[in-house]
C-alpha positions as CSV (number, residue, x, y, z in Angstrom):
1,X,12.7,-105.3,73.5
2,X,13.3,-105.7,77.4
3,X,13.1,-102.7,78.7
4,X,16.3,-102.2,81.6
5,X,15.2,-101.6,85.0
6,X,17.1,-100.7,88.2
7,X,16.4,-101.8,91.6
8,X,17.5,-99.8,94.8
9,X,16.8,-99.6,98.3
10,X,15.6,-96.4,100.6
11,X,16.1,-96.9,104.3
12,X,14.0,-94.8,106.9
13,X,12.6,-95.8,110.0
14,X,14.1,-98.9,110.9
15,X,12.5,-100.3,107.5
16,X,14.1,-101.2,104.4
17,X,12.0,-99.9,101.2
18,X,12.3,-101.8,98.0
19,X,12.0,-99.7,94.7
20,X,12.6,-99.4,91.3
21,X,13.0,-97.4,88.1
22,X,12.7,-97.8,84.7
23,X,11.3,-96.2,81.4
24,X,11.7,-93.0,79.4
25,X,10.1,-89.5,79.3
26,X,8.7,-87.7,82.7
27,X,9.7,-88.2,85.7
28,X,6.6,-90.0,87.8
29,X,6.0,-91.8,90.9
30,X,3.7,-94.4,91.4
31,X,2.6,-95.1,94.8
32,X,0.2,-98.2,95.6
33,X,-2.4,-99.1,97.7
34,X,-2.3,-100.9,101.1
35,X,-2.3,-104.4,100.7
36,X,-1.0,-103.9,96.9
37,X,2.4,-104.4,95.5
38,X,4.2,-103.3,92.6
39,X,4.3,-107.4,91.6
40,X,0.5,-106.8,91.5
41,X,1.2,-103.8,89.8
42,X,3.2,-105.0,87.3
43,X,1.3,-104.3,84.1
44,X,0.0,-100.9,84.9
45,X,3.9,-100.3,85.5
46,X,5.4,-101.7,82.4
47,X,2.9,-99.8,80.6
48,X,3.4,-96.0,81.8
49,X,7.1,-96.9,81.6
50,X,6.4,-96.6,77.8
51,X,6.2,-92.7,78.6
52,X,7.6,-92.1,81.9
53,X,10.5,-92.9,83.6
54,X,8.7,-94.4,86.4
55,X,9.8,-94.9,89.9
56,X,7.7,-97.5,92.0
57,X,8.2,-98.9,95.1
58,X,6.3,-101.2,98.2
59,X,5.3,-99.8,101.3
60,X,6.6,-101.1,104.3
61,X,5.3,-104.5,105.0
62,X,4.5,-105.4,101.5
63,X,6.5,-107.0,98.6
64,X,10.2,-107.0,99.0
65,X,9.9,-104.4,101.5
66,X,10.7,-105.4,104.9
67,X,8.1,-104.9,108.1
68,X,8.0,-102.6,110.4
69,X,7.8,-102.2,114.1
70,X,4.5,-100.1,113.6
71,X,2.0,-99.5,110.6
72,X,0.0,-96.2,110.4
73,X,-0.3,-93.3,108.4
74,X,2.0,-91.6,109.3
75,X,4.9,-94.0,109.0
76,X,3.7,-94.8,105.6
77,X,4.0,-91.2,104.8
78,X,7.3,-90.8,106.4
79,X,8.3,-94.0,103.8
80,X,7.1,-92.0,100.9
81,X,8.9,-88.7,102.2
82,X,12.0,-90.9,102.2
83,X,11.4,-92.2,98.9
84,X,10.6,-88.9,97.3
85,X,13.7,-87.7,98.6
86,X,15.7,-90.6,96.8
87,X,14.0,-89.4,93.9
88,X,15.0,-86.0,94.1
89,X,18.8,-87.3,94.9
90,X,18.3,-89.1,91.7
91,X,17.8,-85.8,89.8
92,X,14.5,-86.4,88.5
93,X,13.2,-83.1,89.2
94,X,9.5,-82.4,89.9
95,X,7.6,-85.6,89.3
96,X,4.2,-86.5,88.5
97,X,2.9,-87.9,91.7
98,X,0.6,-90.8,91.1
99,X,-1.3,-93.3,94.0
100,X,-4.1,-95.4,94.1
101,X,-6.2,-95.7,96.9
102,X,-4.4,-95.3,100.4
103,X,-1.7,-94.3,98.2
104,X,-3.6,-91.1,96.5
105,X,-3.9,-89.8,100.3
106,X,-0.3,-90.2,101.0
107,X,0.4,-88.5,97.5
108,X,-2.1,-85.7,98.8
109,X,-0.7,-85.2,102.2
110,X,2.7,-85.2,100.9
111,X,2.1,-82.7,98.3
112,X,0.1,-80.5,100.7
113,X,3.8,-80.2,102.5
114,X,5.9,-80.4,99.9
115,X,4.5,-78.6,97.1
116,X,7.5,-77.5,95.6
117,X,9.0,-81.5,95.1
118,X,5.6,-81.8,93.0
119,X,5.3,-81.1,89.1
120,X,1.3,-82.7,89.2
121,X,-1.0,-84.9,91.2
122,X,-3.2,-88.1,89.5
123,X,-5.0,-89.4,92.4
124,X,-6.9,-92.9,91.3
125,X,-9.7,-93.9,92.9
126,X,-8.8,-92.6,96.4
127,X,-8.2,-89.5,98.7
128,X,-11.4,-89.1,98.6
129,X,-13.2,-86.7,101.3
130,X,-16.0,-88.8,101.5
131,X,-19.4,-87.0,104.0
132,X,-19.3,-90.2,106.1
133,X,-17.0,-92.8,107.2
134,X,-17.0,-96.3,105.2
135,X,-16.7,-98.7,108.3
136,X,-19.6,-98.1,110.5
137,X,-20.4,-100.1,113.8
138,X,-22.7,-102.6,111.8
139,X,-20.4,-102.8,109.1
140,X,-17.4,-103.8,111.2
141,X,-18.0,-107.8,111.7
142,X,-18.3,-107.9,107.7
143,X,-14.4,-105.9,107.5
144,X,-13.1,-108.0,109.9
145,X,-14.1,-111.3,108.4
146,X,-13.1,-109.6,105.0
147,X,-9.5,-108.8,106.0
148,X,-9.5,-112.1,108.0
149,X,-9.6,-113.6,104.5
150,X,-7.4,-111.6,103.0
151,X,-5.1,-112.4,105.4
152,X,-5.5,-116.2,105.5
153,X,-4.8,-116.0,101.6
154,X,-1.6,-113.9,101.8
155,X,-0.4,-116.5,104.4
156,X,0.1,-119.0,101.1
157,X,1.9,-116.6,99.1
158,X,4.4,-116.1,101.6
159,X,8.0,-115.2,100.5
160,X,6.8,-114.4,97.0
161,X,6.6,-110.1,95.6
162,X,3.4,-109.8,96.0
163,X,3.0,-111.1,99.9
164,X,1.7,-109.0,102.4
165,X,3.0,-108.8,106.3
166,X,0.4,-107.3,108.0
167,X,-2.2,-108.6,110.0
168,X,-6.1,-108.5,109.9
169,X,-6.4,-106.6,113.2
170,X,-3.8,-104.2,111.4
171,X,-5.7,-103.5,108.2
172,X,-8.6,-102.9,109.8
173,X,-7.0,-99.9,112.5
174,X,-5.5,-98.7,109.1
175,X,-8.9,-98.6,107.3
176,X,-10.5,-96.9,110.3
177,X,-7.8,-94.3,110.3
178,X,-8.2,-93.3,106.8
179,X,-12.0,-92.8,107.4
180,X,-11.6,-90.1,109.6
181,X,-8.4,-89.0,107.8
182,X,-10.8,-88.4,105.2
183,X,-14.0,-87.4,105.4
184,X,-12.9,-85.8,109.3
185,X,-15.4,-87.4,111.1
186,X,-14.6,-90.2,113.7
187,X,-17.7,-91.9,114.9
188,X,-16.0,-93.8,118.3
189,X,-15.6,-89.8,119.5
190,X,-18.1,-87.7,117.7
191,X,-15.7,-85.3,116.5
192,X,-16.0,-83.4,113.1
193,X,-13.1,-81.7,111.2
194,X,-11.7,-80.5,107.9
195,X,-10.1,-84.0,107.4
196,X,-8.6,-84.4,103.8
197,X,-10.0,-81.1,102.0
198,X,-7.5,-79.4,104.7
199,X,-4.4,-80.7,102.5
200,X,-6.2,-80.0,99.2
201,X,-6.5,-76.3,100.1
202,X,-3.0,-76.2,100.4
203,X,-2.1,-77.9,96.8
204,X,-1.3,-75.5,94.1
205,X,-0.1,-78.1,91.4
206,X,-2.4,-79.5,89.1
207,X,-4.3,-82.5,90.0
208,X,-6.3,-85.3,88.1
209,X,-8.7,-87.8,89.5
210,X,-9.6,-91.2,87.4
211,X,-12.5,-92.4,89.9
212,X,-14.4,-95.6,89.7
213,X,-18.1,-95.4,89.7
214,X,-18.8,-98.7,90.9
215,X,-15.4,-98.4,93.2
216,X,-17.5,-101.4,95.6
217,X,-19.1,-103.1,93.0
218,X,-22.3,-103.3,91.2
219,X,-24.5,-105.3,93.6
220,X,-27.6,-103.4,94.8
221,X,-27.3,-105.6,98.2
222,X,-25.2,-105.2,101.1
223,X,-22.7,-102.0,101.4
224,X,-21.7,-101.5,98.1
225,X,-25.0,-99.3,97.1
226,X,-24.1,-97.0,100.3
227,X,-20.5,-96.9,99.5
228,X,-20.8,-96.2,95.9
229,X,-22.8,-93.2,96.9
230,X,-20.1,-92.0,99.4
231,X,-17.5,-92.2,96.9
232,X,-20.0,-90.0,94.3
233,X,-21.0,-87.7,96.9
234,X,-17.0,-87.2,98.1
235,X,-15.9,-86.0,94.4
236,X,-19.2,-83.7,94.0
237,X,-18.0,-82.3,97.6
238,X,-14.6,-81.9,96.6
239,X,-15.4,-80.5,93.0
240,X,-17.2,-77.5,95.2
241,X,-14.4,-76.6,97.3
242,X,-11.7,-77.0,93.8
243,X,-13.4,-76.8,90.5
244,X,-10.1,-76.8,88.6
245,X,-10.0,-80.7,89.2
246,X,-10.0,-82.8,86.8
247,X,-12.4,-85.9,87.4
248,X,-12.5,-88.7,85.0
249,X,-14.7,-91.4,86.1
250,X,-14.6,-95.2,84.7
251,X,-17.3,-97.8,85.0
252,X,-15.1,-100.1,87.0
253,X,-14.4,-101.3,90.7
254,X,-11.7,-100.4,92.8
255,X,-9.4,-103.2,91.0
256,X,-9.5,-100.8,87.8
257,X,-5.1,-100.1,88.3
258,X,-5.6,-104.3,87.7
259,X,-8.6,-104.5,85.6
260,X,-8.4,-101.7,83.6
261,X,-4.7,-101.1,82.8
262,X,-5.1,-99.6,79.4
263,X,-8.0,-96.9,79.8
264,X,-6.3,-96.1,83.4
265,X,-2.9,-96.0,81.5
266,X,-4.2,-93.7,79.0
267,X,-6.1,-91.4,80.9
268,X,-2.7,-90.7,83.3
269,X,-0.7,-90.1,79.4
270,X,-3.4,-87.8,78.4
271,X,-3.4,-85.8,81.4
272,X,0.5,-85.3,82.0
């Protein structure tokens, strides 16, 4: 049986969002990543619309949504405001909120200002408040290279759901704001804050975590040992400053909304 899903549109900021909604059962929200699409999302989606009536959509820039004139954090979240509002127009109440990756921090700060729009929080592998930034000096030649790639590669895929608009030099300013967006430390200007715990003080919904433990891979060479212990060392900060978190963690990489649809699937129906 096909299940019947409706396509609309959310305009804000000079950008055209494209979204969609299908399924029975609780309202929820999935938010992606950056540089992910709800084409690349596909299966994860078809399978939560099982329970939920699920409303996804692609972030400026990616998919069918169209580009826009700037790309940062804040615009994202001013996208997700806007679509959040749509929801709420729609009469679907107070959702589940899920994201994965840069999408769990937009999910955070938005629920950290609009708590009341918020029936829960399931934050996959991201919003994080890591101790340290990710992207050091030494590690920045590597990142460039890396989204260099990525962006070669999207260049083929062109016209197609699961492109994506933005350029290397962009991913890489987004990456670095997230850093200090999360773990409040920016290295260019030696400056220490609250970064992301801030917006977590503020939640008073429930939240769930489903957390990777190998979230950049299993090698014991090259960054992914020091970044697998950031991510670890994030969570145990975070579990100190809010207890009542859940945290589920999966033996998987960061790909586990790709990799590991049914146990990630599961684990968001078991905790709603």
């Amino acid at each position: 049986m096909t299940m019947k899903t409706d396509q609309f549109t959310v305009r804000h900021d000079g950008v055209t969002i494209s979204a969609s909604r299908g399924g029975a059962g609780r309202p929820l929200v999935l938010c992606p990543g950056l540089t992910s699409t709800q084409a690349e999302l596909r299966e994860l989606i078809g399978v939560l619309r099982r329970d939920f009536d699920v409303v996804s959509f692609d972030l400026r820039g990616h998919g069918l949504s169209s580009e826009g004139d700037r790309y940062s954090f804040e615009a994202f979240l001013g996208d997700f405001v806007a679509v959040l509002a749509e929801v709420g127009w729609l009469g679907l109440g107070s959702p589940v909120l899920a994201g994965h990756s840069y999408g769990a921090d937009l999910v955070v700060h938005y629920a950290a200002e609009y708590p009341e729009t918020v029936g829960e929080l399931v934050l996959i592998d991201g919003a994080n408040p890591i101790p340290a930034p990710f992207i050091t000096t030494m590690d920045l030649p590597g990142f460039r290279a890396l989204w260099e790639d990525l962006a070669a590669w999207q260049e083929t895929i062109q016209g197609t759901p699961r492109h994506v608009s933005l350029t290397a030099r962009e991913i890489l300013a987004l990456n670095l704001e997230l850093d200090v967006l999360r773990s409040g430390v920016d290295i260019d200007i030696d400056v220490v804050g609250p970064g992301i715990l801030d917006r977590y003080r503020k939640i008073d919904r429930p939240i769930r975590m489903i957390m990777a433990s190998s979230m950049a891979g299993d090698s014991g060479e090259g960054r992914a040992p020091r970044h697998n212990r950031l991510w670890r060392a994030g969570i145990e900060r975070l579990v100190r400053e809010r207890p009542d978190i859940a945290i589920s963690w999966l033996d998987a990489t960061h790909a586990l909304v790709v990799d590991r649809v049914p146990e990630v699937a599961e684990l968001i129906l078991d905790r709603c």
